[in-house]
Structures are given as structure tokens and as C-alpha cells.
N, C-alpha and C positions, 0 to 999 in steps of 0.2 A: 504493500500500500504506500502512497506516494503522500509525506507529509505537509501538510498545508498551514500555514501561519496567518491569523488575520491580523495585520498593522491597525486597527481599528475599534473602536466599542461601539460602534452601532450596532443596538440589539437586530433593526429591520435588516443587515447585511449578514449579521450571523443567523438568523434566523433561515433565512434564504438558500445559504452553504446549507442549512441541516435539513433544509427540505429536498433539497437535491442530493440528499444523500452521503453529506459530508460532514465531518465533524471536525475544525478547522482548532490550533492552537491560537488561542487571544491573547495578542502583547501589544497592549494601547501605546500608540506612539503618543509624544508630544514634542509637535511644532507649532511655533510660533508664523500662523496662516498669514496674518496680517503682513509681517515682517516680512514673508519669504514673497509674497505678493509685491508689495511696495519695493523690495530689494530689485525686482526680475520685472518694473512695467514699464512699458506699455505690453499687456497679454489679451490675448481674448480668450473668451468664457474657457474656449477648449484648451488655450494653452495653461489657462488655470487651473483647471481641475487636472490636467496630468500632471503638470507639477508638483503639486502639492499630494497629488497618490505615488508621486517615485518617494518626495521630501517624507513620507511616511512609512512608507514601505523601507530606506535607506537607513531613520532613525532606530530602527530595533533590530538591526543586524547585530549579530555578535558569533564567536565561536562555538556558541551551546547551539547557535539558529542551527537545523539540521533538517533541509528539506524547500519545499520555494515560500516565498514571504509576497504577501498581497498585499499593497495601500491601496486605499480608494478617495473618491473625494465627488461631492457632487456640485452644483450652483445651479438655479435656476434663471434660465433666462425671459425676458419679457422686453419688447419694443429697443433690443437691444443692452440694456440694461443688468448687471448681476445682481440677483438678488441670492443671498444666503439663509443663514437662521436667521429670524428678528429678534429671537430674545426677550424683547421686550412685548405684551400683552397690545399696547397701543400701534407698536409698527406691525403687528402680527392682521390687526384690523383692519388697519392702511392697505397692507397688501392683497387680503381680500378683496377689499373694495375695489380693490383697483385692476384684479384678475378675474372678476369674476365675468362670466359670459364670454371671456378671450379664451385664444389656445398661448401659452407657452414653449417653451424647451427647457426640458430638464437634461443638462449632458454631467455624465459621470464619467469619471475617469478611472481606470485600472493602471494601475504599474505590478508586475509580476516577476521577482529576480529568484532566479536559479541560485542557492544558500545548500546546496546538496552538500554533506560530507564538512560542513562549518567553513566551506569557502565559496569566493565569489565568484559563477562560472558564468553571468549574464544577466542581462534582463530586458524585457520588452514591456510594451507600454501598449492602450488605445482607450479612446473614449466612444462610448455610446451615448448618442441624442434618441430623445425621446418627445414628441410633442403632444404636452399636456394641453388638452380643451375642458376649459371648466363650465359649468350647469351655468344658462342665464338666466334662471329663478331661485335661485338661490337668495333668502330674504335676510335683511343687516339681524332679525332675530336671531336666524342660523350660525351666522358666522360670531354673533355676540358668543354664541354656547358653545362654537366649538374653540374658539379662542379661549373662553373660562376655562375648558380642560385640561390647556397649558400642553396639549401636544404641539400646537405648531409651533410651539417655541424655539424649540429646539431643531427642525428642521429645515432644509434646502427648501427655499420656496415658499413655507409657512405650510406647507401639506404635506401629506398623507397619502399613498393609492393603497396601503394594506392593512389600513385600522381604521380611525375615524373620520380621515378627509375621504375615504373612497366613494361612498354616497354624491358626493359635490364636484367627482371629477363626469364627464359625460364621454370622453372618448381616449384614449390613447393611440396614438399614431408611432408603430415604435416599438420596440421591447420594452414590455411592461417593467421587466427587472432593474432594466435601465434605473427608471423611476424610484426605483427603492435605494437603487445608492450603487447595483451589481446586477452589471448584465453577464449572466450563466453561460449563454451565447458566446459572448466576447472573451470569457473568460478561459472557455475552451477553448478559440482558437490560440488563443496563447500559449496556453501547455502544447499545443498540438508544434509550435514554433521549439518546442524543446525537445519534439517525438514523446509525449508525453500521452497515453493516452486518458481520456476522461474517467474510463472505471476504474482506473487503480488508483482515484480518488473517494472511491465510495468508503464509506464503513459502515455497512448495513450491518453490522454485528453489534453494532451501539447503539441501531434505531430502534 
């Protein structure tokens, strides 16, 4: 079986690996997004987000790493514009208001480096786009309440398509997975750039 490292703590991205039949080691990077942004712009969305999934994937290499290491990163885009988490309950209703009834792009980025044997043997990179269209009935009642629950605080975009924003999305054009933060799809082909093949990523002995 072929070892998998997620650089990451988003539950929606492990959750994903475990549905597809993986059961990945989690060693939360910490980089400084902001910093590594403003260090490396002018970027656009996409050079963004691979960026910062190599800059994570890079921080948690070490000699015990023993097998490939995965960062990821997502941003949502609108009318050209990045939007990330908001954090804050007030920009979280802003953005609502402001997406609601449009389609977006959500692009995620993967970096994937070969850490076989506790050394560096390579790594590859790509990002998946995904065009998020949201509901144009969606009422400022709705959005007050999904805001109160404080999930889209914390995420790309202020949404959701695999808990509570999924109701409010109306179409995706794209790999769904994309959206979540890990396109499965893309993920594959990457290992596949190492002759790697996808089931000897499975551990169905754990599921």
C-alpha cells in the first residue's frame, strides 16, 4: 500500500480521501498564506492556490515523511476577484449577498511530492476549476441562518457543497470535488505521473 500524507486539516478534504477509500496521515502545515502571497505578486487565482498547496505540502517534509505528501489550497473566485475565508460573520453576509443568483469558480490547487524512503524524489503540481452557480431565491433570512452556524466562516468562498451550503448551490459545472478543496480526478492523475497506480492507495481494511 502506497503511503499518503495530508499537509492539511480540513476535515471536508480528509473526509473525501476516506470516502474514496483512503486513509491518509495528517500533519497540518503552517504557512504564513498572506506573507507567501504578498512575497510572490502579482498571481492569479491559479497561481495562488498552487502555491501555497506546494508552500504546504514543502513545510512538513522531514526524514520520518515516508511515502508522497499532499498540500492543497482552495480560493474562490467571482467577477475576477479572490475571495477566501471571511472569518468574520458580517463579510460572510456580504458575500452572500453578493453571490447569490451568480455562478463563481472555485479552483483548488494540489501539489503532490514523491517523500518515498525519507527523500526527495519529485513533485508535481495542478489545479482544478470548478464553476459554482448559486440559487437566485435564496432569501437574506436564509443566509442570516446559515451565517449564524459559523460554517462559512471558515471556508473558501463562504460555502459549502457537502454540509450546509449544499441546498443554496443550484448547479456545478466541474468536479464536484474540486469544490470541496480535492479533486480525486486530478489527484490521480498525478500519482499516475509517478506510475503510481490509484488502488494501492486504498485501505479498505480500515473502512
Amino acid at each position: 500500500m502506497t503511503r499518503l500524507y495530508l499537509a492539511s486539516t480540513s476535515p471536508a478534504r480528509l473526509a473525501t480521501l476516506r470516502a474514496a477509500g483512503i486513509e491518509p496521515v495528517v500533519l497540518p502545515s503552517h504557512v504564513d498564506e498572506d506573507a507567501a502571497v504578498a512575497a510572490a505578486s502579482p498571481l492569479t487565482p491559479v497561481d495562488m492556490v498552487q502555491l501555497l498547496a506546494r508552500l504546504k505540502a514543502e513545510a512538513v517534509l522531514g526524514p520520518s515523511v515516508d511515502g508522497f505528501v499532499l498540500g492543497g489550497d482552495s480560493a474562490f473566485e467571482l467577477d475576477g476577484i479572490v475571495y477566501g475565508k471571511p472569518h468574520l460573520p458580517e463579510v460572510a453576509r456580504e458575500r452572500w449577498l453578493l453571490q447569490r443568483g451568480r455562478t463563481g469558480h472555485l479552483h483548488s490547487g494540489h501539489w503532490l511530492i514523491d517523500h518515498r524512503g525519507g527523500i526527495l524524489h519529485g513533485a508535481v503540481g495542478a489545479v482544478a476549476t470548478a464553476a459554482v452557480s448559486f440559487a437566485d431565491d435564496i432569501s437574506d433570512d436564509e443566509i442570516d441562518a446559515y451565517v449564524a452556524t459559523e460554517e462559512p466562516l471558515l471556508v473558501a468562498g463562504a460555502f459549502t457543497i457537502d454540509s450546509l451550503g449544499a441546498p443554496f448551490i443550484r448547479s456545478v459545472d466541474g468536479d464536484p470535488h474540486a469544490v470541496v478543496g480535492l479533486s480525486l480526478a486530478t489527484l490521480r492523475s498525478l500519482f499516475l505521473d509517478f506510475d503510481v497506480a490509484w488502488p494501492t492507495l486504498w485501505n479498505l481494511s480500515g473502512l
